[in-house]
N, C-alpha and C positions, 0 to 999 in steps of 0.2 A: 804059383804056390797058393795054396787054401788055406788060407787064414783061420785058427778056431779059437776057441773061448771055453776059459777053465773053469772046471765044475768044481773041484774042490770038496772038504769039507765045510758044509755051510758052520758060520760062526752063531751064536747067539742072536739073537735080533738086537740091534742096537738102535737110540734114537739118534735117526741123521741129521740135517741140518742140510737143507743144498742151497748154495748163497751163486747168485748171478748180479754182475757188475752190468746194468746195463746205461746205454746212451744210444736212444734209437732203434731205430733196428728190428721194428713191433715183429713184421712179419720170422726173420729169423727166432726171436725171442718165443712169439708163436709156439713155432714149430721145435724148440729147444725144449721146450716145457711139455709138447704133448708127448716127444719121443722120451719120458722120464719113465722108469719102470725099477722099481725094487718092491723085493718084500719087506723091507725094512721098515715100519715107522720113521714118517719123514716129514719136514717141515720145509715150506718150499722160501727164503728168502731173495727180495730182487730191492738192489741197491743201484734207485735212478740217479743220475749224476745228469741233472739240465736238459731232459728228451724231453721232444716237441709233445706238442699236446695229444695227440693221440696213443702215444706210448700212457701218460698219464691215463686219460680216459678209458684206458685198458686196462693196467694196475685197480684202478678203483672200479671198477667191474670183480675185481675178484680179490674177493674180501677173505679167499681161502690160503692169501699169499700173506706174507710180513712184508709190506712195503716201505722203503724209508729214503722218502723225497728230496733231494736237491740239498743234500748236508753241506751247509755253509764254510764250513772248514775244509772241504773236499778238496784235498792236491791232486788226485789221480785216484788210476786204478788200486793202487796197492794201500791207501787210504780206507777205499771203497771197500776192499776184499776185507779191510780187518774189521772193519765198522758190520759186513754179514757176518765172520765166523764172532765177533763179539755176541751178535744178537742168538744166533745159534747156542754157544756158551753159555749164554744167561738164563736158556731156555731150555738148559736143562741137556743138550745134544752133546753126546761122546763123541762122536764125529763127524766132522764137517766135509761137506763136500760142496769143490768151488770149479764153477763152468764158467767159459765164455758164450753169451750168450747165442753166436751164431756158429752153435754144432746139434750136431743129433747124435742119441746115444744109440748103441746098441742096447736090446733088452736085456741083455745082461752084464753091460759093462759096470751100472754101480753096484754090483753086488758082487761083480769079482773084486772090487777094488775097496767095497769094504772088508771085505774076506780077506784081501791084502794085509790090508794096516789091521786090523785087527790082528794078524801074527804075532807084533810086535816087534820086527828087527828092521824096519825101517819108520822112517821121521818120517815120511813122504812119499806117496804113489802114485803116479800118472797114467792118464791113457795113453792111446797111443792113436794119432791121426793116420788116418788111412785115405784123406779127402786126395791124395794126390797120387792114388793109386788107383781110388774110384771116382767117377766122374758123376755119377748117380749116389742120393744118398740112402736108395732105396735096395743098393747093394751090398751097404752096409746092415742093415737092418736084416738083410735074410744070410748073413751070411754061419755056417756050424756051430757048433760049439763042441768044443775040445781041449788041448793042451796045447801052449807055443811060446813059452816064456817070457822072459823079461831081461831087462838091460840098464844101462845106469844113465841113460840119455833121457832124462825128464823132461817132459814137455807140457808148459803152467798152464797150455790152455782148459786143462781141467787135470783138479789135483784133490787128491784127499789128505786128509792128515789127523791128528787127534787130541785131545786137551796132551795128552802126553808130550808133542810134538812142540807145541804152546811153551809149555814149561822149560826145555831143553834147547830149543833153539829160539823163541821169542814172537812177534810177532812180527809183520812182513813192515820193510822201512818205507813210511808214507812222506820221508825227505822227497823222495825217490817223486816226480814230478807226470801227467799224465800219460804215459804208458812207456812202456821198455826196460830193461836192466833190473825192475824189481826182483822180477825170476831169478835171473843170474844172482844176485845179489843173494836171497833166500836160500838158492844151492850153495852157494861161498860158505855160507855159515852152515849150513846142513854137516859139508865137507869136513870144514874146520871140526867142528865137535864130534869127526869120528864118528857121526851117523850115517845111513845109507837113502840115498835118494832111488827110486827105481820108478821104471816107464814098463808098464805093462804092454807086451803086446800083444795077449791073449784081452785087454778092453778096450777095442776099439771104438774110434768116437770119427765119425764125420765133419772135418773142420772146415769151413767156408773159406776162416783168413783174413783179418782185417777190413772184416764188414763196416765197423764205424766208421775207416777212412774212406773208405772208397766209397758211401755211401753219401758221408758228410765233407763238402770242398772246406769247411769251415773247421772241423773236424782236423783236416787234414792235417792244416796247417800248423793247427795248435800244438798237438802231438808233436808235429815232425818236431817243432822248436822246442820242445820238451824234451825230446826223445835224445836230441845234443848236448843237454846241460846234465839229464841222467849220462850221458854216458862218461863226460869231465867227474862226476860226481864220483860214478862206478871206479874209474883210474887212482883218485883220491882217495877213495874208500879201503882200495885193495892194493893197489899199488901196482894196477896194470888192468887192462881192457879181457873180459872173462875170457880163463880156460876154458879146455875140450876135456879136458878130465875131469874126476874129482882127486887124484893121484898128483896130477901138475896142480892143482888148486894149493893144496895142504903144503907143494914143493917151493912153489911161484908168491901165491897169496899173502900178501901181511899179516903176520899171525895174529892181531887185535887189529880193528876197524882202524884206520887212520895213522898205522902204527905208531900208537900212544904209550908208553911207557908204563902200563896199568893194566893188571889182569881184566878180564871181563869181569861185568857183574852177574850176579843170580840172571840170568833171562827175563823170568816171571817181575823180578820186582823194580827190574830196571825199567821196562814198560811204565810201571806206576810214576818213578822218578822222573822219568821225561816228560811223560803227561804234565807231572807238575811244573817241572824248570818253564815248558815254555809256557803253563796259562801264569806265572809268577812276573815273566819278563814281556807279558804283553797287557799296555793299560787296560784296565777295566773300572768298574763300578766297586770292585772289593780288593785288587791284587795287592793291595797295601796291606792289604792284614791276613791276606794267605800263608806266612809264616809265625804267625802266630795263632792261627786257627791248625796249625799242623803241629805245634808246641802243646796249645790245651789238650788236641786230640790224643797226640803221646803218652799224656798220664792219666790216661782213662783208656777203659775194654770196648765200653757199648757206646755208639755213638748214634746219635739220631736226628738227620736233616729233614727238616720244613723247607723247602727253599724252591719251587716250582722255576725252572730256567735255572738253577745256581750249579750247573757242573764244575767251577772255578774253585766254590770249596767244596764240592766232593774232591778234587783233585786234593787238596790238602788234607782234610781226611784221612783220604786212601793213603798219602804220604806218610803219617804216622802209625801206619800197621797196627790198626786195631784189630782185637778180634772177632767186630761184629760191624756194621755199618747198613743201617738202615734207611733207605732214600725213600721219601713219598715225592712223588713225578707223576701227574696221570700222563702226560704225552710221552713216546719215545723221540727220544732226539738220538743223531747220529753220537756227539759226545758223549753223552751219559752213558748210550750204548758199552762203546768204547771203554770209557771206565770200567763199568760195571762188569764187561769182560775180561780186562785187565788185572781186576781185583779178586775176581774168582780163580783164576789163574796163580795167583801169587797167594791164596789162600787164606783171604779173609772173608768172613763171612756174611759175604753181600747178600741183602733182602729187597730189591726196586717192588714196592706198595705204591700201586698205578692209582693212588687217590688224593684228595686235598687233605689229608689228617683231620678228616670233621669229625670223628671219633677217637678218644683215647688211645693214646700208644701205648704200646707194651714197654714194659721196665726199660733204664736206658742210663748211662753216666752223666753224656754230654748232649744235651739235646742245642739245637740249632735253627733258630728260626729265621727266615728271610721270605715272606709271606706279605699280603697286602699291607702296605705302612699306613694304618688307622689304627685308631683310637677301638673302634669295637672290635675290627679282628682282632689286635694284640689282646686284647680283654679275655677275650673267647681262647686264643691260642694258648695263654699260661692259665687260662681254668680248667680248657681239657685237660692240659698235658704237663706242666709244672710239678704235680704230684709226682708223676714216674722220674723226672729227671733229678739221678742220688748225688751228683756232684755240680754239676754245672749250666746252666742256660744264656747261650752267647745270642745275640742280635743283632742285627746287622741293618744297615740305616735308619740307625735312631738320632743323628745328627741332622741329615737332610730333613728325614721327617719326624723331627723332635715332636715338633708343634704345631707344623700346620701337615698335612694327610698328602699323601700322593694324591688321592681321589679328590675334586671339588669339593667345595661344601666339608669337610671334613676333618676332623682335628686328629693331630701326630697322636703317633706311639707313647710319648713318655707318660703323659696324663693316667695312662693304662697301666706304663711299668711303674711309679711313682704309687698311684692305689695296692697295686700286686704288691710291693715292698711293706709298704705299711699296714698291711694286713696279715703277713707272712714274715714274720722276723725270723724263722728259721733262712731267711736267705738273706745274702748282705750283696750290697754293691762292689763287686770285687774291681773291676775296670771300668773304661771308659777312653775309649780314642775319637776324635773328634774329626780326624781324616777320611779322606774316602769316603766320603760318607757318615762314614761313626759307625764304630763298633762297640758295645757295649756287653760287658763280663758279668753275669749277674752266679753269685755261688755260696750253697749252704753252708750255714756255718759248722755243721758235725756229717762231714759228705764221706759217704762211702763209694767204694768201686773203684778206688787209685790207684795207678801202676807205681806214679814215684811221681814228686813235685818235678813238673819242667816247667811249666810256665812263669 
């Protein structure tokens, strides 16, 4: 049978996003990236997960990629996969398209499969592997182009989907430990919400198959033992080891994850909510005042974090659904990614400003500072920016470094906030916690911009 490939109406040009999970693997990775072809505006994302050094020495060769190294929080693939379509997200791309790294595409497989989900009657489109049809993958590559439909057998080794998809079914579960059952899992809740998953067979994609493992003996074994606890998880989750339908899914399935006695939540904001529960329940430098950094934020619109490394109160932040949220971060981290994809998603309006705030911020409620603990950065930080903030300016380790400076040779913050105070009587000492660090509340006395007293 001659396989062909749908021409379609071409859709609008949209901005893509292509996110690749890799570990290893250069030479297929290679050759995954050079068989790429659309007409689309596209951005190329590779999300390494602990590849030897020469996959790295690769990546940074090519500075035309979004690369994002060795994310410390990394459980797995489907961690990795949300951490690209977040940066994709943030970057502005309506749809995301997500490869294993060892396939080749046909020339036109992602543009049928944009053309796909851009329809709109599916959450979800796949290609479809032809590697065990063909033996060469240069048979793939020549092969027509024509019509030959599709089918409801999705296959995750390359998937597209769309902010749409995001909102409606959520983002992939990174419980879910390095590799397996994500998919299945992803299709469970596709099912459940009455959306459509579909496997194109008109975009074919040449699949290798479990190149990491076979690749990596180290690899192997990690997965495999992972690959066990996903699947006790999957049975837990759903209340039985995955359907072959989506039909038996919605008959068989637990109609809510775990079957809990609670509708689901929003998709989009429940993301947000989990992010927080667990940086809340894991020790840190601030987790003692993340429910109250999620109180201030509440009665206030514009919020505006200083804090370089602090994704722990973005997480709180994003928690009280404001309607604006502006982070200054010059690095990307896999977290903040995360968030910040999250929070666009769920429809706040995130702004990541890739600088140190050496210049004035724009207007703001609650500004937030957690920046070098000295006496002259604090100085400099509320001379910039104390003017724009209409309600409130929170700080965060003014206890540790009351008085003497994180940096050598160097005297604490308060020296700093104590001057700033007595020269600025429109702002009063509102708080002051001495835990964790110390967090301290500093807020005007006639403050505009409030939703409603919570804190």
């Amino acid at each position: 049978m001659t396989r062909t490939i749908l021409t379609g109406n071409d859709p609008e040009l949209v901005r893509l996003g292509i996110v690749a999970a890799v570990r290893n693997c250069l030479q297929y990775t290679q050759e995954m990236v050079a068989s790429i072809r659309t007409r689309h505006t596209h951005q190329i994302y590779i999300i390494d997960d602990r590849s030897d050094e020469p996959m790295k020495q690769w990546l940074k060769s090519r500075p035309d990629f979004v690369s994002i190294t060795d994310p410390p929080e990394s459980t797995g693939v489907a961690y990795n996969w949300n951490v690209g379509i977040a940066a994709a997200i943030v970057d502005g791309c309506s749809h995301v398209l997500v490869a294993n790294n060892d396939i080749i595409f046909h020339p036109r497989t992602i543009d049928v499969m944009v053309e796909r989900i851009s329809r709109g009657d599916a959450a979800i489109v796949t290609a479809h592997d032809v590697g065990g049809t063909y033996r060469d993958p240069n048979q793939v590559i020549a092969l027509p182009v024509g019509i030959d439909g599709e089918d409801g057998r999705p296959e995750f080794f390359c998937f597209a989907l769309t902010r749409d998809t995001l909102k409606q079914v959520g983002w992939f579960d990174d419980n879910f430990e390095g590799a397996y059952y994500e998919d299945n899992d992803y299709h469970a809740r596709v099912a459940l919400a009455r959306l459509r998953a579909v496997r194109l067979i008109n975009a074919p994609c040449f699949h290798h198959g479990t190149a990491t493992i076979r690749d990596d003996p180290r690899a192997s074994e990690e997965i495999g033992q992972a690959a066990s606890r996903n699947k006790e998880y999957f049975a837990a989750k759903w209340g039985r080891l995955p359907a072959g339908s989506e039909e038996e899914m919605r008959r068989t399935y637990f109609p809510v994850p775990f079957n809990r006695e609670r509708p689901p939540r929003d998709s989009a904001q429940a993301r947000v909510d989990e992010l927080f529960e667990r940086v809340v329940r894991i020790p840190s430098d601030i987790n003692g005042h993340l429910e109250l950094l999620m109180r201030l934020g509440a009665s206030v619109d514009r919020i505006t974090e200083i804090s370089p490394g602090g994704s722990c109160s973005t997480c709180a932040f994003l928690k009280s659904r404001p309607r604006s949220l502006r982070v200054y971060e010059p690095a990307r981290s896999a977290h903040l990614t995360l968030l910040a994809g999250a929070a666009r998603i769920a429809g706040t309006e995130f702004e990541w400003i890739r600088s140190d705030a050496s210049k004035p911020i724009a207007e703001t409620d609650l500004l937030f500072i957690d920046t070098t603990h000295v006496e002259s950065r604090m100085r400099e930080d509320l001379r910039l920016h104390a003017g724009q903030a209409q309600r409130y300016i929170v700080l965060h380790d003014t206890q540790t470094y009351g008085h003497i400076g994180e940096t050598a040779g160097h005297r604490g913050v308060w020296p700093a906030v104590s001057e700033f105070l007595r020269g600025h009587p429109e702002w009063l000492l509102h708080q002051h916690y001495p835990h964790n660090n110390g967090l301290t509340v500093l807020r005007r006395t006639s403050p505009t911009g409030a939703r409603e007293e919570t804190a």
